[in-house]
C-alpha positions as CSV (number, residue, x, y, z in Angstrom):
1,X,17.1,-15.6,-0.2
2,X,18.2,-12.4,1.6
3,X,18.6,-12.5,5.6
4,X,16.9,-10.0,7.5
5,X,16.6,-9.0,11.0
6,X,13.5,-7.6,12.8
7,X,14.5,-3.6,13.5
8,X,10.7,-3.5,14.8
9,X,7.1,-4.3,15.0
10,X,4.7,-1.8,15.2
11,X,0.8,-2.1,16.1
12,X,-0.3,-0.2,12.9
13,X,-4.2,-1.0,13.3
14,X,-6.3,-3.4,15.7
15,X,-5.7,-6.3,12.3
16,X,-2.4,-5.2,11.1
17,X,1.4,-4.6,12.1
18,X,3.8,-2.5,10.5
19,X,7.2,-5.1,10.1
20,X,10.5,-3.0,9.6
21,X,13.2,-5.0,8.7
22,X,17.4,-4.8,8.1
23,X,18.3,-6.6,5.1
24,X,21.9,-8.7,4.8
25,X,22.3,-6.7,1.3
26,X,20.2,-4.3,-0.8
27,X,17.3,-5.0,-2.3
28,X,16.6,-3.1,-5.9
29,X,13.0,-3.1,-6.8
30,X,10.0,-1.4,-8.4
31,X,7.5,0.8,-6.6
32,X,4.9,-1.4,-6.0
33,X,6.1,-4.9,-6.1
34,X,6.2,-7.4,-3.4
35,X,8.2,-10.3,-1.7
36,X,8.0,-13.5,-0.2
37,X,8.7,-13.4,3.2
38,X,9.6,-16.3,5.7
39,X,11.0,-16.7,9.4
40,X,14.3,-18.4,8.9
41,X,14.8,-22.0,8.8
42,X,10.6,-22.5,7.7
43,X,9.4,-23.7,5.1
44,X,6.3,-21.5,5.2
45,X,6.4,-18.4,3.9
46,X,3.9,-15.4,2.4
47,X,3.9,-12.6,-0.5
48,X,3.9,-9.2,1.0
49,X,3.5,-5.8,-1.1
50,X,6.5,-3.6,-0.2
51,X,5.1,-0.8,1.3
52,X,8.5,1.3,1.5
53,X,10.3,3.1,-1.2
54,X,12.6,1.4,-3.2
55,X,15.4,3.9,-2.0
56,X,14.9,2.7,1.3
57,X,15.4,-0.8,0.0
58,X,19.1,0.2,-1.8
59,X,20.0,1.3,1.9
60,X,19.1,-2.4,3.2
61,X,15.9,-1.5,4.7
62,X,12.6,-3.1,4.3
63,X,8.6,-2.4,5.6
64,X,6.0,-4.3,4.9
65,X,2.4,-4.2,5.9
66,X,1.7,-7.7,7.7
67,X,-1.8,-9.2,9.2
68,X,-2.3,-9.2,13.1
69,X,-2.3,-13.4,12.8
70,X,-0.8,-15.0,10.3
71,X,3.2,-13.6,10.2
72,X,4.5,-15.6,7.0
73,X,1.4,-17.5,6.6
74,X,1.7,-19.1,10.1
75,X,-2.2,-19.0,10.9
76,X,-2.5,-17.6,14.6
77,X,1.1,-16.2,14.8
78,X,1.1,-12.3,15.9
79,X,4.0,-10.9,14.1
80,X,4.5,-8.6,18.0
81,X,5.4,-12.0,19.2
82,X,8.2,-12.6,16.5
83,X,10.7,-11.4,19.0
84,X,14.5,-12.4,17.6
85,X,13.8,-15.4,15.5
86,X,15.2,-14.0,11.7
87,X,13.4,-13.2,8.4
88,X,14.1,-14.6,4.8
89,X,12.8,-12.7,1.9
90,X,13.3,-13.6,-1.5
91,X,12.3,-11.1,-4.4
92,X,11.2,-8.9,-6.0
93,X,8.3,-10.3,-7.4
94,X,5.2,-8.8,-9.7
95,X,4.7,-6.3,-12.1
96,X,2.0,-3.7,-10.2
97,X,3.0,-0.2,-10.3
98,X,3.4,2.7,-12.3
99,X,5.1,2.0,-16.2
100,X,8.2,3.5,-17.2
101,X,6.3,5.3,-20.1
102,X,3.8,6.6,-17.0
103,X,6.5,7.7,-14.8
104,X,5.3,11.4,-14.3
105,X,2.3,10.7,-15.3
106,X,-0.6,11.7,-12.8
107,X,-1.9,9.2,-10.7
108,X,-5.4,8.3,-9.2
109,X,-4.4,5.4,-6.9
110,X,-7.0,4.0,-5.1
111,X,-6.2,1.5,-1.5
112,X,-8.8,-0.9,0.5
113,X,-7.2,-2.1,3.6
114,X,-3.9,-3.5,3.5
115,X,-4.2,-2.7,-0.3
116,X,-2.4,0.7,0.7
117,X,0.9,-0.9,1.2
118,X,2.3,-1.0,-2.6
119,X,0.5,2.5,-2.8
120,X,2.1,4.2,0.1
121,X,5.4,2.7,-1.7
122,X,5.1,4.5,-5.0
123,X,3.2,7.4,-3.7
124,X,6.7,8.3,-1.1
125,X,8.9,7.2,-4.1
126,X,7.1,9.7,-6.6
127,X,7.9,12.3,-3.5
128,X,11.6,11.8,-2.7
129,X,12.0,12.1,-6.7
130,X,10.2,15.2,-6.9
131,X,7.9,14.3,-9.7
132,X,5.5,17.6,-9.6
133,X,2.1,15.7,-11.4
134,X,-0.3,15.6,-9.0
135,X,-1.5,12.9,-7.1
136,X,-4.7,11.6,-5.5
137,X,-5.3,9.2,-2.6
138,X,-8.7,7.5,-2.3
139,X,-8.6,5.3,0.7
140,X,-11.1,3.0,2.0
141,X,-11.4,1.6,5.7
142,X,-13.8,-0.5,7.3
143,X,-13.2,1.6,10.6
144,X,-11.7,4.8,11.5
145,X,-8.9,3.0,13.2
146,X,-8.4,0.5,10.1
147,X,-5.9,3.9,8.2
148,X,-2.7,1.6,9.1
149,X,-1.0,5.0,7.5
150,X,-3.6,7.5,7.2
151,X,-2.7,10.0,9.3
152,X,1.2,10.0,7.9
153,X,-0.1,10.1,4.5
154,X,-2.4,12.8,5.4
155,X,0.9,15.0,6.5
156,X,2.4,14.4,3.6
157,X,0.0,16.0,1.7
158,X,0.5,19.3,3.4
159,X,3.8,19.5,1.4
160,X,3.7,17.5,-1.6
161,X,1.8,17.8,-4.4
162,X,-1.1,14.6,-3.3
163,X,-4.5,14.8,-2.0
164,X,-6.0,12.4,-0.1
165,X,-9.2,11.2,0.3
166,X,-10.3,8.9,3.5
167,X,-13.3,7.2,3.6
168,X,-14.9,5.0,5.9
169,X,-17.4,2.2,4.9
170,X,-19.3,1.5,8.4
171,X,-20.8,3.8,9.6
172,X,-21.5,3.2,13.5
173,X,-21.3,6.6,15.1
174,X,-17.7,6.3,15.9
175,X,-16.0,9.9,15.2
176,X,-14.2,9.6,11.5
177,X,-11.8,12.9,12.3
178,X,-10.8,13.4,8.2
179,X,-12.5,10.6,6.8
180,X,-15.6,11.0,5.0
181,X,-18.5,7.9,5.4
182,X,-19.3,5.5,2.7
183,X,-17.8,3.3,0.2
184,X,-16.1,5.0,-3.2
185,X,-18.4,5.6,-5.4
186,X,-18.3,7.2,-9.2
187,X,-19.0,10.6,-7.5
188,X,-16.0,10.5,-5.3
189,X,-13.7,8.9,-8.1
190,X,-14.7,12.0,-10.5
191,X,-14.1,14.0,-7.8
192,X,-10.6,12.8,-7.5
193,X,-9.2,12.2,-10.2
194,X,-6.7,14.9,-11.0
195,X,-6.4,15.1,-15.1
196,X,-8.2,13.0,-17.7
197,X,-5.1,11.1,-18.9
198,X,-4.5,10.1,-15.2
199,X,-3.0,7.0,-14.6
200,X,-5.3,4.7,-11.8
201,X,-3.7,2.2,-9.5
202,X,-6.1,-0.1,-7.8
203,X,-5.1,-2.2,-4.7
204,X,-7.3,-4.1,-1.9
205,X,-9.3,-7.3,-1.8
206,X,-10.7,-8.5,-4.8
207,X,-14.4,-7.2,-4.4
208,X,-13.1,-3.7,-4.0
209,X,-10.5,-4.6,-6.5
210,X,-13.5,-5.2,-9.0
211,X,-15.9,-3.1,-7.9
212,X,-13.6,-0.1,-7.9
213,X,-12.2,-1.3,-12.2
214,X,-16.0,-1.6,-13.1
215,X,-16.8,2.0,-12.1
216,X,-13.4,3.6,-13.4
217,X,-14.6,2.0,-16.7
218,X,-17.9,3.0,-16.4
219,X,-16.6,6.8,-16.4
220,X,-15.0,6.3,-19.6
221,X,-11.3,5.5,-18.2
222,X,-9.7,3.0,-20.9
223,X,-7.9,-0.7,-20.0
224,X,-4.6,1.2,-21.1
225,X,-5.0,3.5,-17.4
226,X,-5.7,1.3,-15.1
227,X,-3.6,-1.2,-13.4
228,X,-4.2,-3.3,-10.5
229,X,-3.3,-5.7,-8.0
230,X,-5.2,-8.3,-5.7
């Protein structure tokens, strides 16, 4: 277990809070794996894709992508009301991400919901390294205000080499600024995916999680190119 400290809670979307946290030591991990996370001295604790880059994590530093109720798997528990109680994490832990044999590989990553939390991790570590293959962004909300990171991600594709692609599955009227309406589809995914031998990450709840692997086969794109996570 590593001891952490709550640096801050932000209010990301109206279901979900950005948690930025100061670890006792430095954490070495992969682009797209997790952690368990607990508050200290409980015995209840959650798994929580690391949605920062892993050179954040060798300074000590730590965000992850957290549900409105439910910090740590305490049902009802608003992470806002945290205040200074501490954090545990133990970790790393799973094998999502991009392969070492991959590692400039172009990438088709594709985010429902709180799924864009291991994303935004490898997509910010493929920037600070430079890696020039291009990248896409598909990204699937319920609402216009459920991007916990779209606008930020948006800005970054005005200097690095990503596109992104925001699109919005309800459609009730409300104004969807850059985001486009309807669920991804295998137009949109031919649309964007940047080369053939593109790589395809896959993260969000399982429905979207399957829904998104059938059509990515369907268009021809082998088992070898696609990895996912639940």
């Amino acid at each position: 277990m590593i001891p952490a400290r709550i640096l801050e809670v932000v209010r990301t979307t109206p279901r979900t809070r950005w948690l930025r946290l100061a670890l006792a030591q430095p954490l070495a991990f992969r682009a797209g794996q997790a952690v368990f996370a607990s508050l200290a001295g409980s015995a209840t604790r959650a798994a929580y894709s690391i949605a920062s880059p892993p050179a954040l994590g060798l300074d000590g530093r730590l965000d992850l992508l957290v549900a409105a109720e439910g910090a740590f798997g305490v049902a009802g528990m608003d992470p806002l009301d945290v205040g200074g109680r501490g954090v545990e994490i133990d970790g790393p832990i799973g094998q999502f991400g991009v392969p070492d044999e991959a590692a400039d590989a172009p990438l088709l990553c594709i985010a429902g919901g709180t799924g864009i939390a291991p994303i935004r991790s490898v997509v910010l570590d493929r920037v600070a390294r430079g890696v020039a293959s291009p990248m896409t962004l598909v990204y699937s909300a319920r609402t216009p205000d459920e991007f916990a990171c779209g606008d930020e991600l948006l800005a970054l594709s005005d200097r690095a080499p990503l596109e992104v692609q925001l699109t919005v599955t309800r459609d009730d009227g409300t104004p969807t600024g850059r985001a486009r309406t309807g669920r991804i589809n295998d137009a949109l995914l031919r649309a964007a995916l940047p080369s053939p031998d593109a790589l395809c990450l896959v993260c969000g709840p399982n429905g979207f999680v399957q829904t998104s692997v059938t059509t990515l086969r369907e268009m021809g794109i082998g088992e070898d190119k696609i990895v996912i996570e639940r």
